[in-house]
N, C-alpha and C positions, 0 to 999 in steps of 0.2 A: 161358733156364734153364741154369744149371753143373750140370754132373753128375759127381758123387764117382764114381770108377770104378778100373778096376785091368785092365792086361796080364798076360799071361804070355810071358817069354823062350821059343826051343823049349830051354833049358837048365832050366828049370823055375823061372825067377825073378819075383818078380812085381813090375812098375814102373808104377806109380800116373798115372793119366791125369785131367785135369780138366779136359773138355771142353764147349762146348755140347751140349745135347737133342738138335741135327739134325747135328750130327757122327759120320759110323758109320765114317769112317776118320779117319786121323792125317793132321791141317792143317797144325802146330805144334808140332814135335818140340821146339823148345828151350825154348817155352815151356808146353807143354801135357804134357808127363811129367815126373815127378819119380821122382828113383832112393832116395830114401830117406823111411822115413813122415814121420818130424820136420817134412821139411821141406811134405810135402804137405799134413799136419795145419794146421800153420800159414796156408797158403793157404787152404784151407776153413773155417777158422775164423775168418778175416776175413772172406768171404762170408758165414758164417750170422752174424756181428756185425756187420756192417753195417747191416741190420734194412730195405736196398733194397726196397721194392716191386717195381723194375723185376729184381732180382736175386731169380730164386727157384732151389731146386737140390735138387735130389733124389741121395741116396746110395744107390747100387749096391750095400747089405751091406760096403763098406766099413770102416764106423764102427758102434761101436753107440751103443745107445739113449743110455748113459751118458754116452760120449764126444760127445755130438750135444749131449746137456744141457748137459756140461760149456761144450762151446765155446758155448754160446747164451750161460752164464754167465759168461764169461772165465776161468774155473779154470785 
Protein backbone atom coordinates (compact mmCIF):
# COMPACT_ATOMS: atom_id res chain seq x y z
CA UNK A 1 0.00 0.00 0.00
CA UNK A 2 1.41 3.85 -1.09
CA UNK A 3 0.56 6.28 1.28
CA UNK A 4 -0.27 10.12 0.32
CA UNK A 5 1.58 11.79 3.16
CA UNK A 6 3.37 15.09 4.10
CA UNK A 7 6.68 16.39 6.30
CA UNK A 8 7.28 19.24 7.89
CA UNK A 9 10.81 21.18 7.72
CA UNK A 10 11.84 22.50 11.44
CA UNK A 11 11.45 25.97 9.19
CA UNK A 12 7.95 25.19 8.91
CA UNK A 13 7.79 23.85 5.27
CA UNK A 14 5.93 21.10 4.33
CA UNK A 15 7.47 18.36 1.74
CA UNK A 16 5.25 15.67 0.50
CA UNK A 17 6.26 12.06 1.13
CA UNK A 18 4.85 9.03 -0.79
CA UNK A 19 5.73 6.07 0.97
CA UNK A 20 4.92 2.39 1.65
CA UNK A 21 2.25 1.59 4.80
CA UNK A 22 5.44 -0.10 6.64
CA UNK A 23 7.66 2.90 6.19
CA UNK A 24 7.76 4.95 9.53
CA UNK A 25 11.11 6.58 8.59
CA UNK A 26 12.62 7.96 5.24
CA UNK A 27 14.16 5.04 2.82
CA UNK A 28 14.27 7.12 -0.37
CA UNK A 29 14.87 10.58 -0.01
CA UNK A 30 15.22 11.26 -3.87
CA UNK A 31 12.72 9.34 -4.78
CA UNK A 32 10.11 9.27 -2.02
CA UNK A 33 9.75 13.26 -1.17
CA UNK A 34 8.58 15.68 -3.45
CA UNK A 35 9.22 19.58 -2.77
CA UNK A 36 6.34 20.81 -4.70
CA UNK A 37 2.40 19.60 -4.72
CA UNK A 38 2.35 19.69 -8.80
CA UNK A 39 4.51 17.45 -8.82
CA UNK A 40 3.39 15.00 -6.05
CA UNK A 41 -0.25 15.40 -7.33
CA UNK A 42 0.87 13.88 -10.47
CA UNK A 43 2.55 10.67 -8.84
CA UNK A 44 -0.60 9.76 -6.86
CA UNK A 45 -2.67 10.29 -9.46
CA UNK A 46 -1.12 7.76 -11.56
CA UNK A 47 -1.53 5.40 -8.51
CA UNK A 48 -5.13 5.99 -8.02
CA UNK A 49 -5.37 5.62 -12.24
CA UNK A 50 -3.94 2.74 -12.46
CA UNK A 51 -6.90 0.91 -10.97
CA UNK A 52 -3.83 -2.05 -9.60
CA UNK A 53 -5.21 -4.39 -7.46
CA UNK A 54 -1.89 -5.19 -6.02
CA UNK A 55 -1.60 -1.08 -5.71
CA UNK A 56 -3.87 0.13 -2.85
CA UNK A 57 -3.13 3.78 -0.98
CA UNK A 58 -4.50 5.58 1.41
CA UNK A 59 -4.31 9.49 1.89
CA UNK A 60 -3.08 11.06 5.00
CA UNK A 61 -5.67 14.38 4.67
CA UNK A 62 -3.40 15.20 2.05
CA UNK A 63 -6.01 15.43 -0.83
CA UNK A 64 -9.35 15.98 -0.56
CA UNK A 65 -12.47 14.28 -1.47
CA UNK A 66 -12.71 16.37 -4.67
CA UNK A 67 -9.21 16.09 -5.55
CA UNK A 68 -9.29 12.16 -4.93
CA UNK A 69 -12.42 12.06 -7.51
CA UNK A 70 -10.92 14.24 -9.79
CA UNK A 71 -7.76 12.04 -10.21
CA UNK A 72 -9.73 8.72 -10.14
CA UNK A 73 -11.34 10.77 -13.21
CA UNK A 74 -8.33 12.19 -14.98
CA UNK A 75 -9.47 15.88 -14.62
Amino acid sequence: MKVFDSLYTADGFEIYWLHDHTDTTLQDPENDLYYDYHSFYEACEEIVQSGAEDIDWKNEDIFSNKELEDMKNGR
